[in-house]
PASEBA-1860 file (N, C-alpha, C; in nm, 3 decimals):
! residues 222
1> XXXXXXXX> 1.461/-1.021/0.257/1.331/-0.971/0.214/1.350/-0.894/0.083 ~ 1.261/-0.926/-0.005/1.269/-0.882/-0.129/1.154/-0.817/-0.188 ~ 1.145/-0.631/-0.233/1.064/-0.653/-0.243/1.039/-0.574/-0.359 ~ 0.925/-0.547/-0.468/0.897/-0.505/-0.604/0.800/-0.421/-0.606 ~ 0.832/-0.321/-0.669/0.732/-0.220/-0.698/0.653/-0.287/-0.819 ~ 0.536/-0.294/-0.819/0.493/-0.325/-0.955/0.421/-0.234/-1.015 ~ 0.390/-0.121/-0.985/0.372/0.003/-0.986/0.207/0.049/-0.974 ~ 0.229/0.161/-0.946/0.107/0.196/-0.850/0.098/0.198/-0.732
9> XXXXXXXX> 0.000/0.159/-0.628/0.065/0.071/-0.494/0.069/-0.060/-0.469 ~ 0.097/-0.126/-0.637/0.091/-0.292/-0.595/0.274/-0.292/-0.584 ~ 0.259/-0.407/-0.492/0.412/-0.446/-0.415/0.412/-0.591/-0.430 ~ 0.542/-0.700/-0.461/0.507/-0.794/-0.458/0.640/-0.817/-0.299 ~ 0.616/-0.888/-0.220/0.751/-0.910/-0.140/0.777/-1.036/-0.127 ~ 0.903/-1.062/-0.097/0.894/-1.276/-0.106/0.995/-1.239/0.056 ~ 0.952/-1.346/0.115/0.985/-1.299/0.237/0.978/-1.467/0.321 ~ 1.063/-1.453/0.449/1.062/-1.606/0.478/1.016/-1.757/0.423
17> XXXXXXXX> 1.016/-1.775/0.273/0.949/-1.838/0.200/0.821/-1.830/0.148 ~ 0.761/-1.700/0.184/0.643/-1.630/0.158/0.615/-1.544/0.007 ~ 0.489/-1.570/-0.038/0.532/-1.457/-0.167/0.396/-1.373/-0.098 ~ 0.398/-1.239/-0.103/0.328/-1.161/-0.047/0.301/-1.056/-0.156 ~ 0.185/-0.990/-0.162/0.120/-0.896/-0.295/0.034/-0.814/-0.194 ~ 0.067/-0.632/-0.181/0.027/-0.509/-0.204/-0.058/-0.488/-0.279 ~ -0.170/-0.467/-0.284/-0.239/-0.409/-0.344/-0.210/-0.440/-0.513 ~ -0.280/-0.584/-0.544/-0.256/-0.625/-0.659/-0.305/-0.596/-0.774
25> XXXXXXXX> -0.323/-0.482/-0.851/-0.338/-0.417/-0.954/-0.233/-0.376/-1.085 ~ -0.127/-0.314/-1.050/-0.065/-0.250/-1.157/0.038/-0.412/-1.201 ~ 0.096/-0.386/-1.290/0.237/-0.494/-1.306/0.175/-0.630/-1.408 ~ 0.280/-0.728/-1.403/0.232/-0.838/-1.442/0.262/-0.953/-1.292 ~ 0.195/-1.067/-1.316/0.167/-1.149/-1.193/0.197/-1.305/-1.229 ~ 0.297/-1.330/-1.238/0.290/-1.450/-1.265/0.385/-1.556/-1.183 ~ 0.376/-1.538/-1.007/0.358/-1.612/-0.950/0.282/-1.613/-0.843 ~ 0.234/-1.693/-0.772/0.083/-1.727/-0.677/0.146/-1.694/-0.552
33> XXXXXXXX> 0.025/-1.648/-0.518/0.047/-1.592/-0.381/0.029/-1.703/-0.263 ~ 0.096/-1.634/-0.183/0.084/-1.693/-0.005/-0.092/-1.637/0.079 ~ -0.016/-1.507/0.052/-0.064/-1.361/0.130/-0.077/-1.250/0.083 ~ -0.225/-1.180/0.039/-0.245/-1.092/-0.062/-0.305/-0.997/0.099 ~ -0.256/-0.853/0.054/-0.301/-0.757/0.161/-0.371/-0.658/0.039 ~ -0.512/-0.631/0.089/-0.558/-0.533/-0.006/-0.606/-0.402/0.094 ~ -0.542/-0.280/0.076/-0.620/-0.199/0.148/-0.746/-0.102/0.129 ~ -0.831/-0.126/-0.002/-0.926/-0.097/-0.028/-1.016/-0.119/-0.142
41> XXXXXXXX> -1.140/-0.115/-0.177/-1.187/-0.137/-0.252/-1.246/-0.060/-0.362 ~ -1.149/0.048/-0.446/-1.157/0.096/-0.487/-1.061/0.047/-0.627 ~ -1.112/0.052/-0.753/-1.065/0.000/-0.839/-0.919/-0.023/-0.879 ~ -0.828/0.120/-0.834/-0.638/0.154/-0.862/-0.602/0.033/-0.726 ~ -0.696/-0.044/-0.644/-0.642/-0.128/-0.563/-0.684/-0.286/-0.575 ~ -0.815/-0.279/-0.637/-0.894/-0.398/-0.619/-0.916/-0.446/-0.714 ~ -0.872/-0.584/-0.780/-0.889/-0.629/-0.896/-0.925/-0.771/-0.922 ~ -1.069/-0.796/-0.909/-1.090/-0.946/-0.907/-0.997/-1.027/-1.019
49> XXXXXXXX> -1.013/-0.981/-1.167/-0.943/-1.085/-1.238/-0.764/-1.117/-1.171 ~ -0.727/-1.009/-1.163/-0.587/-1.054/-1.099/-0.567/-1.179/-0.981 ~ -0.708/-1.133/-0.892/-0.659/-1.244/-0.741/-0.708/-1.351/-0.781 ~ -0.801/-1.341/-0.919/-0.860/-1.508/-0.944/-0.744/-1.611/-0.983 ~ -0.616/-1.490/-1.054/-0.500/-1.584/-1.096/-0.353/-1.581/-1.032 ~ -0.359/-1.538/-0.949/-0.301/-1.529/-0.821/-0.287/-1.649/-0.680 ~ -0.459/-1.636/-0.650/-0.529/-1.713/-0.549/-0.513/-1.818/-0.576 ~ -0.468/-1.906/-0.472/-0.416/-2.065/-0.449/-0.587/-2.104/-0.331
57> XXXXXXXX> -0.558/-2.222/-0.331/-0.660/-2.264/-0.216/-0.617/-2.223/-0.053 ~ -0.512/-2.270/-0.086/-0.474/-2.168/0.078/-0.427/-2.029/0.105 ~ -0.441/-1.929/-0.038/-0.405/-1.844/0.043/-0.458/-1.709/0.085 ~ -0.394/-1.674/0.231/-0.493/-1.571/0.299/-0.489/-1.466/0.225 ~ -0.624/-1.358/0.212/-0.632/-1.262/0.172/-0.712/-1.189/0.272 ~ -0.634/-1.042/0.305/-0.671/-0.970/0.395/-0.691/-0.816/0.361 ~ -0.796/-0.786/0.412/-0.860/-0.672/0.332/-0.917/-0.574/0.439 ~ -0.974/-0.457/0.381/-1.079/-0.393/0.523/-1.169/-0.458/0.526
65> XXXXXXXX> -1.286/-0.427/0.629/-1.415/-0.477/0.653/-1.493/-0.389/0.536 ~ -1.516/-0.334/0.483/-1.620/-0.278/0.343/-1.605/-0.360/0.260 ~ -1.420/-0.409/0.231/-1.410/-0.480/0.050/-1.462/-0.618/0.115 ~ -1.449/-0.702/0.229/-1.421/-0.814/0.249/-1.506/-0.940/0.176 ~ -1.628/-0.835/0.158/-1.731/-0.982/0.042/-1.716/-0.979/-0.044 ~ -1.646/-0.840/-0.111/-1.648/-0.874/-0.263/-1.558/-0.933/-0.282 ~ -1.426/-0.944/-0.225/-1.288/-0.983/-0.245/-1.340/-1.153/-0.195 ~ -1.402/-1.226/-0.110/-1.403/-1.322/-0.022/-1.316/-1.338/0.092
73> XXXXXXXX> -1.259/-1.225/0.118/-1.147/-1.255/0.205/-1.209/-1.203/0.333 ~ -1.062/-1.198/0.450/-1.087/-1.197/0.582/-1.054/-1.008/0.617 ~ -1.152/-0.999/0.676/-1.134/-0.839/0.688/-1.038/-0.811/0.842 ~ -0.954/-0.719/0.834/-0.879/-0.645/0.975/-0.938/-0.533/0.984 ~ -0.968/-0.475/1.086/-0.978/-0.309/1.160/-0.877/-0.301/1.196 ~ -0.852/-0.140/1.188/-0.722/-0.094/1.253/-0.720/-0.108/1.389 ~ -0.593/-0.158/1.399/-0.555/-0.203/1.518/-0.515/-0.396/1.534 ~ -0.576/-0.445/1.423/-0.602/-0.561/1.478/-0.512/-0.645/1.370
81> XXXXXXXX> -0.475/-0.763/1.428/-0.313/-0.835/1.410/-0.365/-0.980/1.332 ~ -0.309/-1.020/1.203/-0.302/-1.152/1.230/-0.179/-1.215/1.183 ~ -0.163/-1.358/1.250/-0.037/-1.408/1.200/-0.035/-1.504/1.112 ~ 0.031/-1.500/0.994/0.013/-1.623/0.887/0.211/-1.688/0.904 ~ 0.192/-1.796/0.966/0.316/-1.871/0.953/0.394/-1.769/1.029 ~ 0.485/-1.693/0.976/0.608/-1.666/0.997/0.618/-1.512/0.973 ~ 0.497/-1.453/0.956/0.456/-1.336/0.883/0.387/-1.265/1.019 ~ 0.345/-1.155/1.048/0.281/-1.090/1.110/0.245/-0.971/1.074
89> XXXXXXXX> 0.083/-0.946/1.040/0.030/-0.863/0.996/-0.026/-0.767/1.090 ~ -0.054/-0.646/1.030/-0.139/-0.497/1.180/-0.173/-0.432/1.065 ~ -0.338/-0.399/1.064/-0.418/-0.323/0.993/-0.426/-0.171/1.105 ~ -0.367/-0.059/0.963/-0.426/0.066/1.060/-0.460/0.182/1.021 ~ -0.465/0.267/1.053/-0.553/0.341/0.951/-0.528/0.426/0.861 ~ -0.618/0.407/0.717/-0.580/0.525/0.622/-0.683/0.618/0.594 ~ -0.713/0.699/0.540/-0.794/0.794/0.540/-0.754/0.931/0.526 ~ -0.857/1.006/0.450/-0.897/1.174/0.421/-0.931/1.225/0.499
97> XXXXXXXX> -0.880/1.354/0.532/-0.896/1.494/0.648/-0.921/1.584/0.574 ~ -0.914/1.625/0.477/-0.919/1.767/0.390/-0.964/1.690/0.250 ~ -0.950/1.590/0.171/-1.011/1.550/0.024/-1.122/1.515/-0.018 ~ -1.226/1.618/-0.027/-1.342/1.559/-0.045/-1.379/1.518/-0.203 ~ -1.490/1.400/-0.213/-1.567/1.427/-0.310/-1.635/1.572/-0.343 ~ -1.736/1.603/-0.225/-1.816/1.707/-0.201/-1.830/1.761/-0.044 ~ -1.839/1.852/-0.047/-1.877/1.914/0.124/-1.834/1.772/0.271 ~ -1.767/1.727/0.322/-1.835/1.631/0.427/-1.860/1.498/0.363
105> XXXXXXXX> -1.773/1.489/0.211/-1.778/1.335/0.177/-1.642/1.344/0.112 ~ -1.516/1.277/0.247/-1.437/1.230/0.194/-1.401/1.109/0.079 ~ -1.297/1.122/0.008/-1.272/1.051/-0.086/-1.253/0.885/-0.027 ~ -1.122/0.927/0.113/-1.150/0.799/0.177/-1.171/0.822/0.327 ~ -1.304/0.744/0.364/-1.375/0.794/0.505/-1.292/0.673/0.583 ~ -1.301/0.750/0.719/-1.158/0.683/0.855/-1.321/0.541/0.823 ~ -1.220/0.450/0.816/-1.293/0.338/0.830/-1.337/0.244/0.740 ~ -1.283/0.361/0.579/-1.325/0.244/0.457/-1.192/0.187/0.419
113> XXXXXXXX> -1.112/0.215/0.476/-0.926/0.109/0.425/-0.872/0.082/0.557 ~ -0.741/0.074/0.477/-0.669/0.065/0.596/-0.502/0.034/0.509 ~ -0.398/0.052/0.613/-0.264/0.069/0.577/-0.232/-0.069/0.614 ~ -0.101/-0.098/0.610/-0.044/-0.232/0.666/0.076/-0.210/0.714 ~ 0.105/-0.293/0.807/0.235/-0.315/0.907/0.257/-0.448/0.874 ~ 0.361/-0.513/0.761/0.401/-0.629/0.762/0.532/-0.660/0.859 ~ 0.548/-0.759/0.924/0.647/-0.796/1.009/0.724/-0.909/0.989 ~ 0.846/-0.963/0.938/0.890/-1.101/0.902/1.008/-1.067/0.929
121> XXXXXXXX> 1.103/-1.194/0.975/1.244/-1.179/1.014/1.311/-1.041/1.062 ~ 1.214/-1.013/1.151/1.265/-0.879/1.241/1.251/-0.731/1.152 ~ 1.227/-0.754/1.017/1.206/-0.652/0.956/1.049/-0.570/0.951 ~ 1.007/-0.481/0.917/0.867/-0.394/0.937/0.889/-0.370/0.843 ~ 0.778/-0.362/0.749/0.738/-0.264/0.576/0.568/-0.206/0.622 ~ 0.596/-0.044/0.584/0.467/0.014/0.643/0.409/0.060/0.491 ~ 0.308/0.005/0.458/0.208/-0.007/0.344/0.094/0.098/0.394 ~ 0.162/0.216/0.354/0.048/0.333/0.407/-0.105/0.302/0.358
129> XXXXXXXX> -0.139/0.251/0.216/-0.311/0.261/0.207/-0.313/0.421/0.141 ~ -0.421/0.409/0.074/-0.468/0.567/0.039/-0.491/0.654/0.152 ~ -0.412/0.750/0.220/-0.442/0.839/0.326/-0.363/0.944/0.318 ~ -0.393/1.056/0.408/-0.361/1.148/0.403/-0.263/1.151/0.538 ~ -0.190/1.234/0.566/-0.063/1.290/0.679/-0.213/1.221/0.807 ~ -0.235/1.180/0.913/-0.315/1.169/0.991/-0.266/1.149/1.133 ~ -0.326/1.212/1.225/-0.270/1.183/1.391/-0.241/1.009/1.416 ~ -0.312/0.932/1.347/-0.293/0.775/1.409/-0.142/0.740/1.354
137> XXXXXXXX> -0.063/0.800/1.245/0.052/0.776/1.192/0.209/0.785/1.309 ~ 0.162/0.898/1.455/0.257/0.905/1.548/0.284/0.789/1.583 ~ 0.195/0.681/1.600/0.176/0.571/1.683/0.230/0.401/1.583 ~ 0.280/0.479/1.474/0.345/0.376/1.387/0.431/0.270/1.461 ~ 0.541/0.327/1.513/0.685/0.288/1.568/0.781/0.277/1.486 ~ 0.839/0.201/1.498/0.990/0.162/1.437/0.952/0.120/1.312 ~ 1.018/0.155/1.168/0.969/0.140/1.024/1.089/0.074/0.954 ~ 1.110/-0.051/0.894/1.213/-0.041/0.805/1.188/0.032/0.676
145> XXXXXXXX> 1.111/-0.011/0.561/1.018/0.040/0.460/0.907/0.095/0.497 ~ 0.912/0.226/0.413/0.788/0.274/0.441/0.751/0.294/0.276 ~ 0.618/0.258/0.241/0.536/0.253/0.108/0.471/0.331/0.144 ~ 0.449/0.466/0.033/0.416/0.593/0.068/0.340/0.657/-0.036 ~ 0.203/0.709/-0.062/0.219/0.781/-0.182/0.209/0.930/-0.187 ~ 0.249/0.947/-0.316/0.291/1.088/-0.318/0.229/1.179/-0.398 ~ 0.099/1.184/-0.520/0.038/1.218/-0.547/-0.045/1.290/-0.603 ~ -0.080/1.292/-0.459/-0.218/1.431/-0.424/-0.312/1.389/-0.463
153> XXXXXXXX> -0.425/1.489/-0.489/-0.545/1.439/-0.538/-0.624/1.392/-0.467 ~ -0.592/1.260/-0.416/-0.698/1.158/-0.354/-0.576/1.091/-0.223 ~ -0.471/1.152/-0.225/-0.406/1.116/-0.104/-0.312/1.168/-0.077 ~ -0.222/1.196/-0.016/-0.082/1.311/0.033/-0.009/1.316/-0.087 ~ 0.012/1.447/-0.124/0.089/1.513/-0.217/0.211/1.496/-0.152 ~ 0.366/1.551/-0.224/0.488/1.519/-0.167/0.524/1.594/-0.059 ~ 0.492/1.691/-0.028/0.519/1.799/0.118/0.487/1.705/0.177 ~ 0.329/1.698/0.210/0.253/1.584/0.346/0.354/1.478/0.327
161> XXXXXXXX> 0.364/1.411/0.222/0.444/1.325/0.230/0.590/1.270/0.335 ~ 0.653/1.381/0.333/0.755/1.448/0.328/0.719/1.471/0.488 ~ 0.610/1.518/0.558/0.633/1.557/0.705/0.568/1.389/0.728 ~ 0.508/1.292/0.634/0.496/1.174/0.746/0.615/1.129/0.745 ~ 0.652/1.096/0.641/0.793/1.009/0.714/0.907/1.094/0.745 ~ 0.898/1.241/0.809/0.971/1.274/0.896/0.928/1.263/1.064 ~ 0.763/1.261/1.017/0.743/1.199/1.159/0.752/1.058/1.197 ~ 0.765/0.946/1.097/0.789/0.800/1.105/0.919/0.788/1.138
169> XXXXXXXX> 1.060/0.844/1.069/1.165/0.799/1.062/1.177/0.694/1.012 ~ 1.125/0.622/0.947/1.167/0.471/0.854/1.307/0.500/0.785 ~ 1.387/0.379/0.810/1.523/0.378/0.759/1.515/0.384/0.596 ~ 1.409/0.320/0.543/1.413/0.372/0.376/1.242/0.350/0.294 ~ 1.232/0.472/0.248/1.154/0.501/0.153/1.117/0.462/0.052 ~ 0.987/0.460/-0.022/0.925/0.409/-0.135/0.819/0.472/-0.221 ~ 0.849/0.574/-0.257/0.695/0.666/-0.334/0.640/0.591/-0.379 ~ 0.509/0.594/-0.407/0.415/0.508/-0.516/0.282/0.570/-0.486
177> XXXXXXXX> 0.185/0.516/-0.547/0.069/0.596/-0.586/0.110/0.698/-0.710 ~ 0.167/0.682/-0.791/0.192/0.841/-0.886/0.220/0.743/-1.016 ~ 0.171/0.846/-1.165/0.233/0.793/-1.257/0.126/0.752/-1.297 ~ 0.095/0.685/-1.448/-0.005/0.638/-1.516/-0.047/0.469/-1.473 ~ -0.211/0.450/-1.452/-0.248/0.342/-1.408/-0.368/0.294/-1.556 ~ -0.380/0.173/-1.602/-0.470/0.161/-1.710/-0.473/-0.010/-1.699 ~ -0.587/-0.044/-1.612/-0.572/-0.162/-1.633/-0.726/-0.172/-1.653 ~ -0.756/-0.342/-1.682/-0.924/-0.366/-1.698/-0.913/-0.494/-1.608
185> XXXXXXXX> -1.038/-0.484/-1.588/-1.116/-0.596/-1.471/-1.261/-0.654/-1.543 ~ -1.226/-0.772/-1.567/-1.402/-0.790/-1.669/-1.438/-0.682/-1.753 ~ -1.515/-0.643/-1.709/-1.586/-0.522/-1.816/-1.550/-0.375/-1.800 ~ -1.434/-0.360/-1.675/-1.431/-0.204/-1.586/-1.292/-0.204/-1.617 ~ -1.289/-0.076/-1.708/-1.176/-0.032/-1.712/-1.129/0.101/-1.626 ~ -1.047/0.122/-1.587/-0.970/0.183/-1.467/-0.858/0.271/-1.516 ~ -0.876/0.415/-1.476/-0.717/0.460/-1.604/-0.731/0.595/-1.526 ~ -0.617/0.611/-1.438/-0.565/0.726/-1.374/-0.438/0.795/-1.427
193> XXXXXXXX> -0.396/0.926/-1.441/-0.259/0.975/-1.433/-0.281/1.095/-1.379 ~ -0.191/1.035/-1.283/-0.171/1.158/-1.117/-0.063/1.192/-1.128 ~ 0.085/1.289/-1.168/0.180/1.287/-1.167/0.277/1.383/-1.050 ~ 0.392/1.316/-1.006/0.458/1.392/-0.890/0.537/1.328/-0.915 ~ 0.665/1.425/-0.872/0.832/1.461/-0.897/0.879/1.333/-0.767 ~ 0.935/1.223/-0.804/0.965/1.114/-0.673/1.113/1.180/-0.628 ~ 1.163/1.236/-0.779/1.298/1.279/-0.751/1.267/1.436/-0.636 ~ 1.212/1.539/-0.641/1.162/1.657/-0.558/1.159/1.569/-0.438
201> XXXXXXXX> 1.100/1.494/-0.409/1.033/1.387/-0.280/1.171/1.363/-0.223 ~ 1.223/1.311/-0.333/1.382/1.255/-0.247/1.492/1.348/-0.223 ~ 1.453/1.428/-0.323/1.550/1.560/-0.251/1.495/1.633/-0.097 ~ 1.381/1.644/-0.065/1.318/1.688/0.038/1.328/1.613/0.134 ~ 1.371/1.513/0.139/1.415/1.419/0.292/1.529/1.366/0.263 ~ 1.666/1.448/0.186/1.762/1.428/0.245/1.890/1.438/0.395 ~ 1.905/1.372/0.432/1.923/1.353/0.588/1.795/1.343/0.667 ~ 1.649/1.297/0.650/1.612/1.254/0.704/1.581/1.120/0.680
209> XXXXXXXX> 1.584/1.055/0.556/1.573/0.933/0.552/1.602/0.898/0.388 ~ 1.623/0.758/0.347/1.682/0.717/0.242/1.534/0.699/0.137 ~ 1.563/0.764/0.030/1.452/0.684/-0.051/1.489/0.638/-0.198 ~ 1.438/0.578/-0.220/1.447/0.437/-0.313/1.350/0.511/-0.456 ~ 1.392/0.567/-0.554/1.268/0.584/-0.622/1.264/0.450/-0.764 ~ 1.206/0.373/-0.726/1.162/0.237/-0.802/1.135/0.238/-0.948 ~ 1.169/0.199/-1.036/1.110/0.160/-1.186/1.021/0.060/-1.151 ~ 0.889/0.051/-1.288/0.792/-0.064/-1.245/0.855/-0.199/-1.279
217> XXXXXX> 0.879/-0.290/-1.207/0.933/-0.441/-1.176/1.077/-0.444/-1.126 ~ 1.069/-0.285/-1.062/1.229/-0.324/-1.001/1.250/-0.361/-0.844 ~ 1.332/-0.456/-0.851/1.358/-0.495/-0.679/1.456/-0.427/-0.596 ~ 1.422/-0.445/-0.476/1.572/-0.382/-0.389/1.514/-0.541/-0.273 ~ 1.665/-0.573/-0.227/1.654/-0.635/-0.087/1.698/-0.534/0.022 ~ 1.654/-0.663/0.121/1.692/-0.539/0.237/1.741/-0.654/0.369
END
């Protein structure tokens, strides 16, 4: 399993003959997908021009139930599984406890994303989604990769960070969400810079778990 930060929280992974895409936004893209997982529909995640050149005739794209018309794809709720070939997917949940827009309007409400649990050749990669530290995260299980961001702002800063995957235990780590984002979509241009220390992050879970801090288009196998 191979897999690429392309920075931001897009991920590309090639996996049992599979090419698989995270949240396809940041990077360059120039091979077609199998299996595109999007966990929300918010611009730093959702990018029609990208999946138009991406998207093959067969392949699945899986999203929450909010993005699912604009994207055309097939929506998961947390909790719920599907299997493409050789792949096994679990949508679950991401979401804000404390980040509001305003009073009682989170940034992301339990129910507008969602995280991912990819499963292939015995391995697990946990694709947190924009969320914050949350009670549904105990119920993860066993993690090889965990895709994490680190932040703040609009999703766990590196502390929170730092107590989920001490409560996950995943054998190795992946910051993302952080760092400058500037891409365009048709007419919508999109341009974040959120910045956090990946190196602080990785010093703070030493001996509890390994982390990987990625350049944009760099790979690790596993």
């Amino acid at each position: 399993m191979e897999i690429t930060w392309l920075g931001w929280s897009s991920f590309k992974v090639k996996t049992s003959g599979k090419m698989i895409y995270f949240d396809p936004v940041s990077g360059n893209y120039d091979e077609p997908a199998d299996l595109i997982l999007i966990s929300h529909g918010h611009s730093d995640h959702t990018n029609l021009s990208i999946l138009s050149k991406i998207r093959k005739h067969d392949t699945v794209l899986l999203t929450s139930n909010q993005n699912s018309s604009a994207v055309k794809g097939t929506s998961l709720l947390p909790g719920e599984s599907k299997i493409v070939d050789s792949v096994t997917v679990k949508a679950c949940h991401a979401y804000n406890i404390v980040r509001m827009r305003s009073p009682g309007s989170p940034f992301h409400p339990k129910g507008s994303g969602v995280g991912w649990i990819l499963e292939s050749g015995g391995k697990r990669i946990y694709h947190s989604g924009d969320t914050e530290l949350i009670p549904e995260m105990k119920g993860i299980g066993a993690i090889d990769v965990m895709l994490v961001p680190i932040s703040g702002i609009y999703v766990m800063d590196v502390d929170e960070a730092v107590k989920a995957v001490t409560m996950i235990r995943p054998k190795l780590v992946i910051p993302m969400h952080y760092g400058v984002l500037d891409v365009t979509d048709g007419a919508e241009h999109t341009h974040y810079e959120l910045f956090a220390d990946p190196l602080e992050f990785k010093e703070k879970l030493k001996g509890i778990a390994e982390v990987r801090v990625l350049n944009h288009g760099e790979s690790i196998t596993i």
